[in-house]
N, C-alpha and C positions, 0 to 999 in steps of 0.2 A: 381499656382492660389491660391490666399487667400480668404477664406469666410469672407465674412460679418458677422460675432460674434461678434465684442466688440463692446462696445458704447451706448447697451440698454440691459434691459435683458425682452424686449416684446419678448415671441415665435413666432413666424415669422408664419404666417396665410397660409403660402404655402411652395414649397419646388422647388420655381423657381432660389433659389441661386446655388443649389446643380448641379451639373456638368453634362453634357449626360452621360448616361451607368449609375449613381449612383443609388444604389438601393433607392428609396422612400417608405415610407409606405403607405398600403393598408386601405381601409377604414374596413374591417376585423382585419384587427392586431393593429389600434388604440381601435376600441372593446374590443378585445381581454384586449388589455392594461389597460380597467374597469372593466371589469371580474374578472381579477386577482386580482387586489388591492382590489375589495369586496372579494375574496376569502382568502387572505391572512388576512383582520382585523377580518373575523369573524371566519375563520375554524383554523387557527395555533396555535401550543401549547401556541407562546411566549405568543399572545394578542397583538404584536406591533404594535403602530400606524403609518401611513404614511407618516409620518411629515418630518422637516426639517433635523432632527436626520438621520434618518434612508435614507433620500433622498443622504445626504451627503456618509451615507454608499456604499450604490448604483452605487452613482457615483465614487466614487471611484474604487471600484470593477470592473466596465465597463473599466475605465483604465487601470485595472491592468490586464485584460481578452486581452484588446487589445494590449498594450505593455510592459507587465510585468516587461523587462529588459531595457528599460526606451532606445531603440536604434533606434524610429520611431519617434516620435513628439519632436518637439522641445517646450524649455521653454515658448519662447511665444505662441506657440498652447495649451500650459497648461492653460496659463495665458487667452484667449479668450477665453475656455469653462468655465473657471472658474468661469461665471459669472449664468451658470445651477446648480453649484453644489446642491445647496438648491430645484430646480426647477423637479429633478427627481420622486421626491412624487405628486408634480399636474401633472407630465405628466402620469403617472400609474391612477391615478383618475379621470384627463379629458380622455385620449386618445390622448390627442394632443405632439403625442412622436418624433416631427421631431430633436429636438436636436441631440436625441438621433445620428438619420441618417447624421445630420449632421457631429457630430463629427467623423462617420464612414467615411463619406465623405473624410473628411481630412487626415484620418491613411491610405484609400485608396490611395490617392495623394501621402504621405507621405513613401505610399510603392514603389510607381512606381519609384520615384526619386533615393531612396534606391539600388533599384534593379537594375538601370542603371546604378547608380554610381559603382558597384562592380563589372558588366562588364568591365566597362573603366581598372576599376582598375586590371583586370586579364589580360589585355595587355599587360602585365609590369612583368616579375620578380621580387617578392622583394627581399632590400639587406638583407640576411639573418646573416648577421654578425654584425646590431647593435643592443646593449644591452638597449631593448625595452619592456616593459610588455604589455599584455593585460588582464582588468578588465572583465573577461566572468561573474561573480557574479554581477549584476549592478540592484538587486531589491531593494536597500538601497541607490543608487546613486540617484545626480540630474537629472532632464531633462537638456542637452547636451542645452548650452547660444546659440547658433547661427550654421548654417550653418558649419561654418569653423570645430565648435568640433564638428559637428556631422559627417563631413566627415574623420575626421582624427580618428572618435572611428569607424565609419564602413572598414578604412585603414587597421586598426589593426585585427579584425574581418575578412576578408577575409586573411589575411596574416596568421592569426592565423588556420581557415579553409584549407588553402594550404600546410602551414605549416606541419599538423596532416596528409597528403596525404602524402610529403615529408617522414617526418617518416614510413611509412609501405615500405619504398624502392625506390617509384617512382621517375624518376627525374622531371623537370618545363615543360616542354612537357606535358607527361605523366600526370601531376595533371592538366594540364590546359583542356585537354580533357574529365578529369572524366564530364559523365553528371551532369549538379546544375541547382536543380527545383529555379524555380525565384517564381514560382507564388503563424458457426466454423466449417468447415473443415479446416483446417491449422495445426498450432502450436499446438492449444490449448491454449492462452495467450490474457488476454485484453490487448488493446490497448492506448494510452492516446498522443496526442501534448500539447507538453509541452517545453514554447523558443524553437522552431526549433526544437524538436528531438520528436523523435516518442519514446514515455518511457511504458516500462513494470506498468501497475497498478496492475496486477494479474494472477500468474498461476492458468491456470481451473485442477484440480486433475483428473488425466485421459488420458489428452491429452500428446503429444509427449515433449511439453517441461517439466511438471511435471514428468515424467517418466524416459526424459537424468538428468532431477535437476542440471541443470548448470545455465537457466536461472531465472533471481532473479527480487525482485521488483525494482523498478526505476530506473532499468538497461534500456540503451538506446542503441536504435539502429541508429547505422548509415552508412551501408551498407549490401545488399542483395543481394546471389548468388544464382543462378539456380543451383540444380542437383549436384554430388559433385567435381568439380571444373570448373564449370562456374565462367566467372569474374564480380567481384562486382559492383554493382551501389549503386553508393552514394548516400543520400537520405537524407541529413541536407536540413533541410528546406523542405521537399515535403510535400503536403498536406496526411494527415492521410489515406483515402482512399484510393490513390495512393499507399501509401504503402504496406496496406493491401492487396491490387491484386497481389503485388510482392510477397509476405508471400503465398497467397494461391494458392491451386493447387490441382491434383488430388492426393487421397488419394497412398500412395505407394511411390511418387515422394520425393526427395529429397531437401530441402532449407538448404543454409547457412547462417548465420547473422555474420554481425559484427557487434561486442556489446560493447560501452564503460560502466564498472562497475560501478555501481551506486555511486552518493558522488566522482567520480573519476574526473578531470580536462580534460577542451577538448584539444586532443592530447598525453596522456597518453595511455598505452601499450592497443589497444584493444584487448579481445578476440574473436577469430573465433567459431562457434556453428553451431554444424549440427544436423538437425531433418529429421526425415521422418515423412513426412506430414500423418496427420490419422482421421478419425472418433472420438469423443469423446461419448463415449458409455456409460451408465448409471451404467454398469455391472464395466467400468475400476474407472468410480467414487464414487462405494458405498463403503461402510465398508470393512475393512478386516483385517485379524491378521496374527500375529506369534508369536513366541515362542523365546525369548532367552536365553540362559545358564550366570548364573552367579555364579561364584566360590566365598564361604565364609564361611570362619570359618568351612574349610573339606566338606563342602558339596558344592552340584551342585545346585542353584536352578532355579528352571522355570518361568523367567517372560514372561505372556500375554503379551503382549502389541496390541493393536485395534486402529486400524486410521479410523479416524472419518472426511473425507475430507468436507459434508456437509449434515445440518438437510433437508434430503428430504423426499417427499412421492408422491406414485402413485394415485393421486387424482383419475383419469380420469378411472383406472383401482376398483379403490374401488366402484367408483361410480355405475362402469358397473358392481356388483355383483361380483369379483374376491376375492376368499378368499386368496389368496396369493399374493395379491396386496405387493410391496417394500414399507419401511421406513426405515428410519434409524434407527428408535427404535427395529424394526421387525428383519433386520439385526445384529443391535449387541446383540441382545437377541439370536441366533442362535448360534454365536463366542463366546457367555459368555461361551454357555451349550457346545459346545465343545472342549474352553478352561478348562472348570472346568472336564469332562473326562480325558484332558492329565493331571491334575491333576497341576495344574500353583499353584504355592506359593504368587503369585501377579500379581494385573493388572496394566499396564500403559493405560489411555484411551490418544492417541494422537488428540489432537483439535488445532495443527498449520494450518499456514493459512487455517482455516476454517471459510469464513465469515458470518457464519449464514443459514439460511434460515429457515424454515416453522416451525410457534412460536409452536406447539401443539405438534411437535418433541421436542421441550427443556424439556417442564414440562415430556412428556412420557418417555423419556432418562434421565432425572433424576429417575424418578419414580421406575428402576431398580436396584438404588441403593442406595435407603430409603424406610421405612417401608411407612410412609402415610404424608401428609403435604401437607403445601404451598408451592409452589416455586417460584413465580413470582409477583408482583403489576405492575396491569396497571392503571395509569393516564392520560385522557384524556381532552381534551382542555377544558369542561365545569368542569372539576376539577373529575367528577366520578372515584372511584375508584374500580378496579374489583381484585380480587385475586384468579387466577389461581394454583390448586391446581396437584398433582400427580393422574392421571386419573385411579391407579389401586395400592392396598393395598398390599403389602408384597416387597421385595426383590427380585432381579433376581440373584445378589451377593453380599456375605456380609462379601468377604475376603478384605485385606489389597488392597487401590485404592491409585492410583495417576494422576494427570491430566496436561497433557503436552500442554500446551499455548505458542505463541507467539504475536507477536505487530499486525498479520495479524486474529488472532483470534478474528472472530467480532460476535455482536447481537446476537442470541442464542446462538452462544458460550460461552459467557459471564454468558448470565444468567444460561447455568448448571452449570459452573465452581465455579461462585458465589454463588449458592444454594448447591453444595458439601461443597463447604467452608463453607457456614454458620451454615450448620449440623454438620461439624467436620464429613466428612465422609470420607473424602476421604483428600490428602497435593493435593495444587495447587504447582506447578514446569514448570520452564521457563523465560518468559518476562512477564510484566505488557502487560496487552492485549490493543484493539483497541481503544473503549470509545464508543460503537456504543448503547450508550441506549436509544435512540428514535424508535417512529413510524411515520410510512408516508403510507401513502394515496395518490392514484390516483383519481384524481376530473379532470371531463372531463371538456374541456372548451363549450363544445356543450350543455351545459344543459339548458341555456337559450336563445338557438337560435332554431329560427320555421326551417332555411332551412337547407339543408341535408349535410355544410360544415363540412369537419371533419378539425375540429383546433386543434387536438390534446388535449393531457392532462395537468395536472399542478400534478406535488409530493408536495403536503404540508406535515410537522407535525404535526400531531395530537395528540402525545401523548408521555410517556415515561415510561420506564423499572423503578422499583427497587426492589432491596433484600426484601427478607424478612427480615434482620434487619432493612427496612426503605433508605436506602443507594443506593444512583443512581448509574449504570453502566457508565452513560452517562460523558465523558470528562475523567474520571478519571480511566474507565476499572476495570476489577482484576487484583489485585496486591498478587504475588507468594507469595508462604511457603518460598520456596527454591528456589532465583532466579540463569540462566542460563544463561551463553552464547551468545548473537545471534548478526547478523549480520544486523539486521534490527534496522535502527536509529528511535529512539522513538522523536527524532522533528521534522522529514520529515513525519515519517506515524502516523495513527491515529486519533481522534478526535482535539485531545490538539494541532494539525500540523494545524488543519483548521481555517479559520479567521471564528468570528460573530457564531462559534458551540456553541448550547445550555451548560449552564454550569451544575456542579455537583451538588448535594444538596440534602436533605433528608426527609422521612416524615415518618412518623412515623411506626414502625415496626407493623408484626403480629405474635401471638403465636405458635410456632413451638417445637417440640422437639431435641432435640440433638441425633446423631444415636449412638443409643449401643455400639459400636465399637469406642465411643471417648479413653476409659478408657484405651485401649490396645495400644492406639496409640505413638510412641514414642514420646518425645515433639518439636515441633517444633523449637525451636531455635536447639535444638541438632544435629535434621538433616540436618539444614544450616548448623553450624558450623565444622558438620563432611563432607559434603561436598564439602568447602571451603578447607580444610586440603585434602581432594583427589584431588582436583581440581590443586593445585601447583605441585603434581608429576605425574600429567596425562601427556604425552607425547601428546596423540593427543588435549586435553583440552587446555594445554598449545599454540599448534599451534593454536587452533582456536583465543585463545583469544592477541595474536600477531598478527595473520591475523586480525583481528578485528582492535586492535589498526595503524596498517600502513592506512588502509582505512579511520577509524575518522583522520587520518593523514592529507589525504587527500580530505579529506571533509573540512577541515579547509580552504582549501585555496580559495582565491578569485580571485586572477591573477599568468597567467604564464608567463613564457618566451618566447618574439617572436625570441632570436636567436635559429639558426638550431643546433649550434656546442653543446649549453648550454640543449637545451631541451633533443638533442639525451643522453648527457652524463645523465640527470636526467634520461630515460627510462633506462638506463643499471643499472644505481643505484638502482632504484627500482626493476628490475629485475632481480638483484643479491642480495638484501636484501631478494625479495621472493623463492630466491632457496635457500639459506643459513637456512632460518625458517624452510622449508620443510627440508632439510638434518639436521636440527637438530632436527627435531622427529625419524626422519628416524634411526638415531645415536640411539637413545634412546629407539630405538624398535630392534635396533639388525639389521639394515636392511640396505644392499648397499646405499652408495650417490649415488646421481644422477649428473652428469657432468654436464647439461644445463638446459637454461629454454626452449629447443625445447623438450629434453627429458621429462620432469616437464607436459609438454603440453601433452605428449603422454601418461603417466604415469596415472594407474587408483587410482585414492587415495583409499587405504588399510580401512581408518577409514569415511566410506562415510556419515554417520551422528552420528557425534560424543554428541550431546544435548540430543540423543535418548540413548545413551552408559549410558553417565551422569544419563538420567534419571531411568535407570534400579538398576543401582549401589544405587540409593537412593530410591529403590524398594526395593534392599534386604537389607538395612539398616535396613527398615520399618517391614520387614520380622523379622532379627535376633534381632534386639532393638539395639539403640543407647545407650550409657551410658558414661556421660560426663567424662574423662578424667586428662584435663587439666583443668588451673586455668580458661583459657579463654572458653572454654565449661560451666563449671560448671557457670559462672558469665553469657553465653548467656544463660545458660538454666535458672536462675534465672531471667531474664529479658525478660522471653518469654511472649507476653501480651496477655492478657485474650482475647476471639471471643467475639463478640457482641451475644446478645439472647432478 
């Protein structure tokens, strides 16, 4: 059935085109739809107006929400809404948002056809011996001219889906029967759909998958076992919810996942993961230390190190009069005092995937490790500027610091990391962080209505982060002393990853002092460049950053192989390149090979975070002082560039 779209672009006064069953709008949610747009020109940081610009954005967006990889509409359903593209800014200002419905209308349609068609087509075996690709990456592709190529890009697509079954062993029987959806107590792990796959946004620190540490960001799942060997269901394509009831269960009980690697092609080797299901408790996600031993220069010494999973506090407990209410700041001020008893020669404060939380933790958790100061500019939508200060004078510690970030290290993360940096208090070590320097705000949409509907909220931004040297957090993150390692791709995650994110930019500093402890400090380029010289004869350093490179390996690619004989031979190849990398640390550590990659599976790796090794070794750098050596030290430390102030 084709809607009536082309040929005018009057919005259509009703929604008597739209098909039975099709959701229409409510005379509440065209409301709603003026609420917003007064809410967005007067409360948002940008100021932007509603116009044609921003309509065209909008609508875009809504396409790319609904078929991202461009495998449900056809060119001419582009071509028939194309005539709203401008129209999305008066339908948020009138109310009158039927387009919107409409165009759902059609990806509705556009699905059902979709779905039947790939039934038919599981009647059939395919021939798996001709040398055929499929484009799985297709967010840069056209919309598919007609019928004919859209049936023969969803041919390839279920053949490729059967395919990836094929491979774990099954024969066409067998794959044709796997169930395929057409239409926190758990884990611990947010959730996200994303084309078809239910993808990792975030491990919660605490729960069962942050504690096995196998599973990773925008690692995808695509099958779920019961208990520990229940058989799989497949779950490409199930709605989100759906999945999540498979994931949860009563605490104790066992789940399996199968996980395709993040950046990895669909039908590449997945990994199996098993969790028991648990509580995530406040006690498994606050602060905690140890202690590790590092050998140098004849002595043994003792680095801290403190993982800082996230900036919390017990509001609800403070409130009620508890003098022993939790924070974060309260916690590691507990770990300083009896890190500094075992007598630590250095701290490492770790702030990986830590995404923030509660802003009055950052300035308090700085505050620990500078005498007095700013640490924070807020800027809000009417332009006010407020500068948040260190809430208590003196030092908690004021031995040698270093601060372990990654790309998952977001919003107050940020802003301590940046305010050690900016005092020269502490070396930042790792990735360039998130870019998370905004604020947002929950604005109800019931504020100008008399009756008692709850229409929920709206998150605008209101405001943004920067430095005390004037320097926004925002898009551009902290960028390391000494950078690391890591496995987390900085164009998938992040600010700089998101379309229309607020950009970077500056205003002007406030006066600060530098902390006493600059003078002692070794100079930074030194302790890159002495680290970069460890880092080529690290054995486990080395494997990481080989496993790194096979994965940007394959993140590069866009299309695979639909034969069976061609892809199996590419799984062995990979899987023999990755037992070859691992027996070549192994070699280098003095330690048995391992035969296979079933063995490899079994095998508990010896170096389980190796970034955290790394960062100690450039703890007792800091410790015993670096002193440039060679021509090319002495030339970075000459080029080491002054901090802002």
């Amino acid at each position: 059935m084709a809607l009536a779209l082309a040929g005018s672009v009057q919005v259509p006064a009703s929604t008597q085109l739209l098909p039975p069953g099709t959701i229409i709008p409510t005379d509440t949610q065209r409301s709603t739809a003026r609420k917003i747009g007064r809410i967005l020109e007067d409360q948002h940081y940008s100021r932007a107006a509603i116009d044609d610009k921003l309509s065209d954005v909008v609508y875009q967006r809504y396409l790319e929400f609904l078929d991202g990889q461009r495998s449900y509409f056809l060119a001419s359903d582009i071509s028939d809404f194309n005539i709203y593209r401008s129209r999305f800014g008066d339908m948020i200002r009138t109310g009158n948002i039927d387009p919107a419905y409409l165009i759902f209308a059609r990806f509705q349609q556009r699905n059902r056809e979709r779905m039947q068609h790939a039934l038919t087509l599981l009647q059939t075996e395919p021939d798996w011996t001709l040398n055929e690709t499929y484009e799985f990456d297709r967010t840069k592709a056209l919309w598919p001219a007609d019928s004919q190529a859209m049936e023969e890009l969803w041919r390839k697509r279920v053949k490729n889906d059967a395919l990836s079954l094929m491979l774990t062993g099954k024969s066409w029987p067998e794959a044709y029967r796997i169930q395929m959806s057409l239409n926190y107590e758990g884990i611990g792990a947010s959730l996200q759909l994303v084309d078809d796959y239910v993808t990792i946004m975030s491990v919660l620190e605490g729960g069962p998958a942050a504690v096995a540490g196998t599973l990773k960001t925008n690692d995808r799942i695509v099958g779920v076992g019961q208990g520990h060997d229940g058989p799989f269901t497949d779950v490409i394509g199930w709605r989100l919810d759906d999945v999540v009831q498979l994931i949860r269960g009563k605490a104790g009980t066992a789940v399996r996942l199968q996980v395709l690697p993040a950046g990895a092609a669909p039908g590449t080797g997945e990994k199996v993961l098993e969790f028991t299901r648990n509580r995530v408790t406040l006690e498994a996600q606050a602060a905690h230390k140890e202690v590790k031993s590092v050998a140098r220069n004849g002595r043994t010494l003792k680095i801290g190190v403190i993982t800082v999973p996230g900036f919390y506090q017990d509001i609800a407990a403070q409130n009620a009069g508890d003098q022993n209410y939790r924070s974060t700041t309260r916690d590691v001020l507990k770990l300083i005092n009896q890190l500094k008893a075992e007598k630590i020669d250095g701290l490492v404060l770790d702030l990986r995937n830590d995404g923030g939380g509660y802003l009055p933790e950052a300035t308090a958790l700085t505050g620990l490790f500078i005498d007095h100061g700013p640490v924070v500019q807020l800027r809000d939508t009417s332009g006010r500027l407020e500068v948040l200060d260190d809430p208590q004078t003196g030092a908690a510690y004021d031995g040698p610091l270093a601060v372990l970030v990654d790309r998952l290290s977001a919003s107050a993360s940020e802003i301590f990391a940046g305010a050690i940096q900016d005092y020269r208090r502490g070396v930042i070590l790792g990735q360039t962080t998130f870019g998370k320097g905004t604020v947002q705000n929950l604005v109800s949409l019931d504020r100008w209505s008399s009756d008692k509907t709850d229409n929920g909220q709206l998150t605008v931004t209101i405001g943004k982060f920067y430095r005390v040297t004037g320097e926004s957090t925002q898009h551009r993150g902290v960028q390391p002393d000494v950078p690391l390692a890591s496995v987390l791709d900085t164009k998938e995650i992040g600010e700089s990853a998101l379309e229309s994110a607020l950009p970077w930019d500056r205003i002007a500093g406030v006066p600060f002092k530098l902390s006493s402890s600059t003078a002692a400090a070794p100079p930074l380029a030194a302790l890159a460049t002495e680290e970069g010289e460890r880092a080529q004869h690290d054995p486990d350093y080395k494997w990481l950053v080989s496993d790194i490179a096979a994965i940007d390996s394959v993140r590069e690619q866009h299309a695979v192989s639909l034969n069976l004989k061609t892809r199996r031979e590419e799984r062995a190849r990979m899987e023999h390149e990755r037992l070859e990398r691992e027996n070549a640390r192994r070699a280098a550590k003095n330690l048995p090979p391992l035969k296979s990659v079933e063995e490899l599976e079994k095998t508990k790796d010896e170096a389980a975070d190796v970034v955290l090794e790394q960062a100690t070794q450039v703890m007792a750098d800091m410790v015993t002082g670096v002193h440039p050596q060679t021509p090319q030290q002495k030339t970075a430390l000459a080029n080491d560039p002054p901090r802002p102030q």
